[in-house]
C-alpha positions in Angstrom: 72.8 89.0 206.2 74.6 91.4 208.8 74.6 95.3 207.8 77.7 97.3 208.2 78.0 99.1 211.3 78.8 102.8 212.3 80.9 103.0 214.6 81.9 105.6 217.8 85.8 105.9 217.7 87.3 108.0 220.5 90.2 109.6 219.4 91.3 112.1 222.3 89.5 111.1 226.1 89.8 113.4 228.8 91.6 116.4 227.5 91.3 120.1 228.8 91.1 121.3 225.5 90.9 120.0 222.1 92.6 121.8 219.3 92.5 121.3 215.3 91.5 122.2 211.8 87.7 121.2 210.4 89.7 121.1 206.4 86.2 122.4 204.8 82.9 123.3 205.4 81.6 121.3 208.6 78.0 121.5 209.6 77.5 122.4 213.5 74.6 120.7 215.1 72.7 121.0 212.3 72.8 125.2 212.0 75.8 127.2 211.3 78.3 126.0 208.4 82.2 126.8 210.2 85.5 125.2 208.7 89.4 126.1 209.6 91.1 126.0 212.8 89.3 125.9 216.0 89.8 125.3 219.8 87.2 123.2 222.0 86.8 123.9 226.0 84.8 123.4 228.6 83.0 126.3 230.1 79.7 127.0 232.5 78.8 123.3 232.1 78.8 123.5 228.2 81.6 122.9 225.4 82.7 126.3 224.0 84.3 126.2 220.3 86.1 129.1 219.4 87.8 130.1 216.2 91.5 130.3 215.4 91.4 133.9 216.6 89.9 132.8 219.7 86.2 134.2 218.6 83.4 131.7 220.1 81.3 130.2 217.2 79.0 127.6 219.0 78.2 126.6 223.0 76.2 123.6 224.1 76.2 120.4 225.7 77.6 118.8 222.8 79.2 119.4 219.8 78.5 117.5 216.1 80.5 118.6 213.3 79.1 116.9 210.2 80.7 116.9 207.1 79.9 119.1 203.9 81.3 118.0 200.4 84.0 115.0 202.1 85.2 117.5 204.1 88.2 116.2 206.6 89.2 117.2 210.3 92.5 117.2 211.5 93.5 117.2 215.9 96.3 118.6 217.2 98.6 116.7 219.8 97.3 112.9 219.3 98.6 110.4 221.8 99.5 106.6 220.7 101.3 104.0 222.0 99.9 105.2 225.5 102.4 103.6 228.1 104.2 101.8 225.7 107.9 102.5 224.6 106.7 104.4 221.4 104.1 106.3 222.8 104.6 110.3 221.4 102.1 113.1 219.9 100.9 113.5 216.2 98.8 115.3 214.2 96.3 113.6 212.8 93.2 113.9 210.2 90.1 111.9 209.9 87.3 111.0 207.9 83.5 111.3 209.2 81.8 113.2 211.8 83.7 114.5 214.7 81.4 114.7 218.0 83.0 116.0 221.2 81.7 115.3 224.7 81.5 116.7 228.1 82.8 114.1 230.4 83.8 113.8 234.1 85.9 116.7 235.8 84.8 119.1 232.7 87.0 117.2 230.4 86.7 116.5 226.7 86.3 113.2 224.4 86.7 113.7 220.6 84.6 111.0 218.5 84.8 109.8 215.3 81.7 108.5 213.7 82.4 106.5 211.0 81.6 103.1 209.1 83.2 100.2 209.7 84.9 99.4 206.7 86.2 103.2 206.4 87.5 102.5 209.6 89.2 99.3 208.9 91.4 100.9 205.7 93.1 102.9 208.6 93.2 100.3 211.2 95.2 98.0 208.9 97.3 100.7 207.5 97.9 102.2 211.5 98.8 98.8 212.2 101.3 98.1 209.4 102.9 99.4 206.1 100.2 100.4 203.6 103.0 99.0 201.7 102.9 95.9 202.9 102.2 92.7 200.5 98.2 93.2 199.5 97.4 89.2 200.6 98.8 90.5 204.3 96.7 93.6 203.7 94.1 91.3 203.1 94.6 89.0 205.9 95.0 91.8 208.4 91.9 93.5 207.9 89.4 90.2 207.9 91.5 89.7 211.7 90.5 93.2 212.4 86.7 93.3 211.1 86.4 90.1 213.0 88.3 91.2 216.5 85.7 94.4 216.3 82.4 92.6 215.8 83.3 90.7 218.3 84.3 92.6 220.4 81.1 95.0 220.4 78.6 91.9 220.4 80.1 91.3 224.0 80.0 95.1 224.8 78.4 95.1 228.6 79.1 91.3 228.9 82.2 91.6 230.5 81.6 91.9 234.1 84.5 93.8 234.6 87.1 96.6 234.0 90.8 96.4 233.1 91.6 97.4 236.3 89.0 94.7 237.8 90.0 91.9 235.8 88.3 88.3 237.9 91.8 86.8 238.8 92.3 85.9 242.5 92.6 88.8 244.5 95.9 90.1 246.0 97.0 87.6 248.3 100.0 86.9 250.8 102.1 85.0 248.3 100.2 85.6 244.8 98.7 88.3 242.6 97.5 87.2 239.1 96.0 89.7 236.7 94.2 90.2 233.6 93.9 92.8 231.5 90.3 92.8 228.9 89.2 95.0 226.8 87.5 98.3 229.0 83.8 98.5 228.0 83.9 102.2 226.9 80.4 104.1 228.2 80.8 106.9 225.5 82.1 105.0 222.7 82.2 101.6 220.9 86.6 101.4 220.5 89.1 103.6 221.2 92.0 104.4 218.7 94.9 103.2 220.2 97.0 100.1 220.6 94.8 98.8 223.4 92.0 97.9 220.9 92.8 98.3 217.5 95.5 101.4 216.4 93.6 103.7 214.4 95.1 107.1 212.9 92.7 108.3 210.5 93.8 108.8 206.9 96.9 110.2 208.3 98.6 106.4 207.2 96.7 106.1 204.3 99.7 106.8 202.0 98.7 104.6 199.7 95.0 103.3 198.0 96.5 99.6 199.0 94.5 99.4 202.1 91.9 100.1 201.1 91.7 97.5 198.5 92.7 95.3 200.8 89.5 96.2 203.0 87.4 96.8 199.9 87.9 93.1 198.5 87.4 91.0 202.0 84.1 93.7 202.7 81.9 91.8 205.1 84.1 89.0 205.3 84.6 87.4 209.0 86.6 84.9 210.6 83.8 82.1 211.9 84.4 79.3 214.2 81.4 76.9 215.3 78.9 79.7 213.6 80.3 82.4 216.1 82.4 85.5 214.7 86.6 84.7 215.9 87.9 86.7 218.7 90.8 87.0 215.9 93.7 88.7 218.7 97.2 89.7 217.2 100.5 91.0 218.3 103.6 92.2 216.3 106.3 89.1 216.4 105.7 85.6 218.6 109.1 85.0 219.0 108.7 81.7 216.7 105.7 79.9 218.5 102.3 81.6 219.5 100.7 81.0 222.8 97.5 79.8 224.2 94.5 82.3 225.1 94.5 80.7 228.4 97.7 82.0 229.3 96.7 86.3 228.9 93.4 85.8 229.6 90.7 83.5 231.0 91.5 80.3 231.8 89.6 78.9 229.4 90.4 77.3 226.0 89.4 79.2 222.7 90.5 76.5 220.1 91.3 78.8 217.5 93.8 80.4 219.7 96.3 77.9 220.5 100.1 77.7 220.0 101.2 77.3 216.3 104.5 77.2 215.0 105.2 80.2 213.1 107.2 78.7 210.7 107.0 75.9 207.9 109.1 74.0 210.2 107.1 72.6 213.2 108.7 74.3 216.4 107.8 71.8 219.7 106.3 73.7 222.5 108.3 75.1 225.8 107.7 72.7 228.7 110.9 72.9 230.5 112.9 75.7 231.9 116.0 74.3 230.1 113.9 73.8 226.9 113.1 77.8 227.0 117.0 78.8 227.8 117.4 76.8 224.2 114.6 78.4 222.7 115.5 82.6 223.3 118.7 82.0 223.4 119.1 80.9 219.6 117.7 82.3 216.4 115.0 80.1 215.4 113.6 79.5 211.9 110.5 81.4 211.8 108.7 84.0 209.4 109.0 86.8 212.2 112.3 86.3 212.2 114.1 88.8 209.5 116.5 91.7 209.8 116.4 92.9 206.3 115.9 96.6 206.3 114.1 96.2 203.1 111.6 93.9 204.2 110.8 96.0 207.6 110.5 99.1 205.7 108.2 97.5 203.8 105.6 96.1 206.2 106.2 98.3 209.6 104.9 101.3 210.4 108.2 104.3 210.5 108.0 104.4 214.5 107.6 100.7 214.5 110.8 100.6 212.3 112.6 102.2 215.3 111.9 98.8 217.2 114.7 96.7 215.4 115.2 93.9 218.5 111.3 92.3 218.4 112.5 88.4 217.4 115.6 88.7 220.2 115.8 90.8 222.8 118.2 92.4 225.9 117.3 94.1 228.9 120.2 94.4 231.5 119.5 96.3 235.1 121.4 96.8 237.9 119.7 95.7 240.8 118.8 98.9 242.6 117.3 99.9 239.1 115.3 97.3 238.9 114.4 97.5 242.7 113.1 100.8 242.3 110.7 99.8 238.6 109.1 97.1 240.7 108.4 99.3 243.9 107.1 102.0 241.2 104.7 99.7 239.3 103.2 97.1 242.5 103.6 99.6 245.1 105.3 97.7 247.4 108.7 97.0 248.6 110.3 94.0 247.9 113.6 94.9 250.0 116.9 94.1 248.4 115.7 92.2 245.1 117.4 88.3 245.3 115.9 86.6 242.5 113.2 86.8 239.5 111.8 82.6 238.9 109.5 81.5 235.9 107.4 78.9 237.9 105.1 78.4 234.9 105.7 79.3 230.8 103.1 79.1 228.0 104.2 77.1 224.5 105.8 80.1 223.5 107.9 80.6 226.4 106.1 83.2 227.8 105.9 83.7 231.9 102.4 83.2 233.1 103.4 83.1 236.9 107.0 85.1 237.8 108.1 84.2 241.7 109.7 87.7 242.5 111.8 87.5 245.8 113.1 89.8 247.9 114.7 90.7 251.1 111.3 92.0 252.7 108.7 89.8 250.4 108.4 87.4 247.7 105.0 87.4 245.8 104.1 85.5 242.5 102.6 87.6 240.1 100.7 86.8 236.4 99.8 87.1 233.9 101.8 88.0 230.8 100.7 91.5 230.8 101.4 92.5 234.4 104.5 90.7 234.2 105.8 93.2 231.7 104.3 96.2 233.4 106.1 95.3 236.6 109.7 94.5 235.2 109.4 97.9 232.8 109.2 102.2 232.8 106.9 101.1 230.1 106.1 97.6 228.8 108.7 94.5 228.4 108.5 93.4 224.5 107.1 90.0 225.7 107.1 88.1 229.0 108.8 85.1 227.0 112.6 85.5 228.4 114.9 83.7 230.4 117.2 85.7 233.7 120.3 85.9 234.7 121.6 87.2 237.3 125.4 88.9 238.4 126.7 88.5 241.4 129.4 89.9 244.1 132.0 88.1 245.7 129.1 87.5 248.7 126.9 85.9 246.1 124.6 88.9 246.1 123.2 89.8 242.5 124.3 93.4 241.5 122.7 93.1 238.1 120.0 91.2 236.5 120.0 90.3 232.5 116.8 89.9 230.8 117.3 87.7 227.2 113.9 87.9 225.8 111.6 86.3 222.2 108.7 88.3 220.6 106.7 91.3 220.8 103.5 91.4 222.6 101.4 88.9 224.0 101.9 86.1 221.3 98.4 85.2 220.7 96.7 85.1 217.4 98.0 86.7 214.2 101.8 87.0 214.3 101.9 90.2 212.6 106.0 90.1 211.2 105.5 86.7 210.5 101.9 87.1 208.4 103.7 90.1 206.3 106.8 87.8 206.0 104.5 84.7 204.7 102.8 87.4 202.2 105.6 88.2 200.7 106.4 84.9 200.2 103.7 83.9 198.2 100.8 82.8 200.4 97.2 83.9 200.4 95.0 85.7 202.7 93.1 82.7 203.3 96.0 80.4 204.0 97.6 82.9 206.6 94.4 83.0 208.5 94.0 79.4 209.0 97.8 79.2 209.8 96.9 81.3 213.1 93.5 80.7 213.9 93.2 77.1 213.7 90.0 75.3 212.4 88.6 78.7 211.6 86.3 79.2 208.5 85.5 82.9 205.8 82.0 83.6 205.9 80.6 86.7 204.3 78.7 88.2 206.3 77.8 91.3 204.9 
């Protein structure tokens, strides 16, 4: 049998100071006993921590608060959603030990140490609703427990950076990217949306979560004895992708398209087949208005998000002109035209032909696609262009109709919640998205 892990969780990563509230008595590094508000900076090569009336209490390479009688620790100006169109600042308070770090330039990481399955109430209740149907609940954190152990039984394997991912390099006509996971050298996972969201207790408004985690403890997603690389996004858009498509080229066969819906949905192949697709409301579980039900399983910034299933971006040229020059660094010229040359099942863009009065380049994959054509992130690189033209037959605006939010492999997030609520189990909305995948205790 496996044995629960602890885990390294890095909450803030280079900040110039570090600000919050140890909520009871916090043992530091072993000697003196502080708790209340305190301050953390860098100073003569050591981390100085200093009271709330700016009186130092501790200096030294490294700082370990351990917790006395479940004491709690709160830090001031938390960033999630980094880069994406929710990112903002919280407050948030945690569980476990909190560790900070001297790293490069004299800056400062904030660790949490704690165990997995503590870590996993908040993960699924970051990620959704606490309030959310308890088979979703359920559902959500054996996806996460197995996307983690997975993930740190390949720590060091990667070979690579996000920033290095091992497309083709940029070349005169095509630029293909690939965004992994970062192999983080001072902890195992950080705590935002680019491994797994993680807020601390700060979402734990309810005790479901933690049921949720409680009853599936040590339970994994297994395919051909190896834990599941169990991905998720927050709404397909009606059909899931391939793994192929935002990552490797390589098949994973229990990341493949589905249809997320009791209905089977046939996969894009055509240009005209995806105009059809995002330009209608399909029958899927993602697919739902009602306030109700979104108050219900979203999170209360996701909430402000009401467009995920159908979507419209409209720029005017020199807008979007001026994003693209921003995010590749280059300059396209006077932008003519924006052609899918290759879609996934879902009707996502794999390869986007960008062309332009000085350049035209093809670009890939899903990810970078949405990075280039945004101030932030596109929901989804599954939609369909238009373009406006002059009198000259020169475009003056372009219209973006779009399907889904996020990369559209795995665990459909919406739609999982949606089938909860509708009366199916944990174990039947797992093998609904991750294909020929088994439950195995593990621990």
């Amino acid at each position: 049998m496996e044995k629960e892990p602890i885990l390294k969780v890095g909450i803030l990563q280079a900040y110039r100071e570090v600000a919050g509230t140890l909520k009871g008595p916090f043992l530091l590094n072993g000697t003196a006993s502080f708790s209340g508000g305190f301050s953390a900076r860098v100073g003569k090569g050591r981390i100085i921590l200093s009271d709330a009336a700016g009186n130092e209490i501790i200096h030294d390479k490294e700082i370990h608060c351990a917790p006395l009688d479940n004491a709690t620790f709160a830090l001031l100006d938390v960033t999630i959603g980094v880069n994406f169109h929710w990112e903002r600042k919280q407050e948030q308070t945690f569980r476990g030990e909190l560790k900070l770090i001297r790293d490069k330039n004299d800056t400062l990481t904030a660790i949490n140490i704690i165990p997995l399955e503590d870590y996993l109430a908040s993960v699924v209740s970051s990620e959704m609703s606490a309030e959310a149907a308890p088979e979703f609940l359920k559902a959500h954190a054996v996806a996460s427990r197995s996307w983690l152990m997975s993930t740190l039984r390949t720590i060091g394997n990667a070979g690579h950076t996000e920033n290095e991912s091992p497309g083709p390099a940029l070349q005169a006509e095509e630029f293909v990217r690939y965004y992994h996971r970062v192999d983080h050298t001072l902890f195992d996972v950080c705590a935002d949306d680019h491994c797994q969201r993680y807020q601390g207790i700060t979402r734990m408004i309810s005790e479901n979560a933690r049921e949720a985690v409680e009853r599936t403890r040590g339970l994994f997603l297994v395919y051909d004895n190896n834990i599941c690389d169990a991905r998720y996004h927050k709404a397909c858009g009606g059909l899931t992708d391939n793994f192929a498509n935002t990552w490797e080229n390589i098949t994973v066969p229990y990341l493949t398209s589905v249809s997320d819906s009791a209905v089977a949905h046939d996969p894009i192949r055509t240009e005209e087949e995806a105009r059809q697709w995002i330009l209608r409301y399909q029958e899927a579980y993602c697919n739902t208005k009602d306030a109700n039900t979104l108050r219900r399983i979203l999170p209360s910034f996701d909430q402000e998000t009401t467009d995920f299933f159908r979507w419209k971006v409209t720029y005017t040229r020199l807008e979007l002109e001026e994003i693209i020059r921003e995010k590749s660094g280059m300059d396209f010229g006077n932008l003519l035209s924006l052609t899918p040359l290759e879609r996934g099942p879902s009707g996502r863009i794999v390869r986007l032909k960008i062309a332009g009065s000085k350049r035209t380049l093809t670009i890939g994959k899903e990810l970078e696609i949405r990075r280039w054509l945004s101030r932030s992130h596109l929901y989804s690189s599954a939609f369909v262009v238009s373009a406006e033209n002059d009198t000259s037959g020169f475009p003056v605006r372009f219209i973006l109709h779009g399907a889904g939010w996020g990369h559209g492999v795995g665990l459909c997030q919406i739609g999982a919640a949606v089938m909860a609520l509708k009366g199916f189990t944990a174990e039947s909305i797992l093998k609904h998205y991750f294909c020929g995948a088994e439950l195995q205790k593990l621990y």
